[in-house]
C-alpha beads as a LAMMPS data file, in Angstrom:
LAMMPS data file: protein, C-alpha beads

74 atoms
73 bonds

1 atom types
1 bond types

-500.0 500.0 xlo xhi
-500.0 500.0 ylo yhi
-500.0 500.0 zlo zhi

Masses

1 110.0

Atoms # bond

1 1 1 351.102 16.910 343.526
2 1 1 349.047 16.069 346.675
3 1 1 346.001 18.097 348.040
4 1 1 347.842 18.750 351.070
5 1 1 351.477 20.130 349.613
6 1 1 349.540 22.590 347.890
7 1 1 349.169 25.182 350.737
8 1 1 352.844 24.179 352.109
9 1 1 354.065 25.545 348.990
10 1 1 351.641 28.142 348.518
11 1 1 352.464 29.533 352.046
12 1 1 356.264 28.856 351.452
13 1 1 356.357 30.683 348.278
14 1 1 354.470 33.632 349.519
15 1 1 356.875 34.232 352.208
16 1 1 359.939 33.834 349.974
17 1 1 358.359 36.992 348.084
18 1 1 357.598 39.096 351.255
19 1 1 361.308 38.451 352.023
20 1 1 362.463 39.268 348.739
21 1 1 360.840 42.264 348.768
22 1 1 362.072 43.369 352.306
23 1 1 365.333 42.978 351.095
24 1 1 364.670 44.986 347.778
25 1 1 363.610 47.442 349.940
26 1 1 366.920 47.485 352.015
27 1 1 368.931 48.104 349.064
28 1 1 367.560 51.467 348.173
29 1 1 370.208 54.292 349.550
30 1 1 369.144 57.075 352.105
31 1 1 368.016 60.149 349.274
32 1 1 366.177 57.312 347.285
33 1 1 364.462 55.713 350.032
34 1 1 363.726 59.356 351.368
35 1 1 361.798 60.206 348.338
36 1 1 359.889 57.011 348.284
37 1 1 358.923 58.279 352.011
38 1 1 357.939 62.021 350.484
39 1 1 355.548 60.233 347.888
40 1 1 353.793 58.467 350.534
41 1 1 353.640 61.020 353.073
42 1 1 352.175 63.219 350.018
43 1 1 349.502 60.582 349.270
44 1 1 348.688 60.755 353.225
45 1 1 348.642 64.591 353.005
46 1 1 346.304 64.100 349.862
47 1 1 343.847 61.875 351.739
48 1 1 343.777 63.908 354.903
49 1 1 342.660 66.951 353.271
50 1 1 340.059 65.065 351.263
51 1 1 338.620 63.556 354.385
52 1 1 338.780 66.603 356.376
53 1 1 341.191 64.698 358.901
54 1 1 344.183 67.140 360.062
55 1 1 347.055 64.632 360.521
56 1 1 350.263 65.927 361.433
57 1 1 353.199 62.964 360.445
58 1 1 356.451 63.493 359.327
59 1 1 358.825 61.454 356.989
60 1 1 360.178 59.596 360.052
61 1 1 357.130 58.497 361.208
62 1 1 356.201 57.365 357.635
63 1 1 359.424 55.277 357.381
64 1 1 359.157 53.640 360.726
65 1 1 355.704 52.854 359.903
66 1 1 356.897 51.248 356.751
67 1 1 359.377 49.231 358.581
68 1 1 356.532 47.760 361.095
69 1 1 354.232 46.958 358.547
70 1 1 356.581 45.392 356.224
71 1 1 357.647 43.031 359.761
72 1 1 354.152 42.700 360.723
73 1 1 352.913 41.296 357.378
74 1 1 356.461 38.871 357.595

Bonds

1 1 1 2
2 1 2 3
3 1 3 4
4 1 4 5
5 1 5 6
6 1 6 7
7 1 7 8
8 1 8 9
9 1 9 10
10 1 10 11
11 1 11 12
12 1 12 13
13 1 13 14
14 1 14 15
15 1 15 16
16 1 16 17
17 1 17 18
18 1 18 19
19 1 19 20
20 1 20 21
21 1 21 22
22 1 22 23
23 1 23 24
24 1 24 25
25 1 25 26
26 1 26 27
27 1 27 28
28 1 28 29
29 1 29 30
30 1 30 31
31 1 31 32
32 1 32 33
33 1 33 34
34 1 34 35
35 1 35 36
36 1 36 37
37 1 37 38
38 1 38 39
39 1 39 40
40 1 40 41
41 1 41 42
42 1 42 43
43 1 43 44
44 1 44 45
45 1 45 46
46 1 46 47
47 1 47 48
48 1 48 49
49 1 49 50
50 1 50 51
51 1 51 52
52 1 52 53
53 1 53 54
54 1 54 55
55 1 55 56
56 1 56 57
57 1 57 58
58 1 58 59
59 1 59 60
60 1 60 61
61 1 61 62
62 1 62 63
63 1 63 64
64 1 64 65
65 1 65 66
66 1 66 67
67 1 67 68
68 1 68 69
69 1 69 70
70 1 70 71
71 1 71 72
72 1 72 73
73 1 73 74
């Protein structure tokens, strides 16, 4: 293998798994994929009161956020 097909297929294969995992993602119903969204808002909760930070977000927020930065990383 060349020194310059490495990073094609480095690249390549990284976005294959990004787009795997978006689509895992997709396949989780509404109550599952809801829960996933209650552990993370409870982890933001968690960190808010431990920095002091009052952050008011709800579950929506939290799953539209997941959506961006799952798109923005692709």
């Amino acid at each position: 293998m060349s020194k310059n097909k490495l990073p094609k297929i480095l690249v390549t294969s990284i976005t294959i798994g990004f787009v795997l995992f978006i689509f895992y993602n997709s396949m989780f119903p509404g109550p599952e994929s809801s829960k996933q969204s209650q552990f993370v808002l409870g982890i933001i909760d968690k960190l808010s009161m431990y920095t002091g930070i009052n952050i008011s977000i709800t579950e929506h927020i939290v799953r539209k956020l997941g959506h961006f930065t799952e798109y923005f990383i692709f």
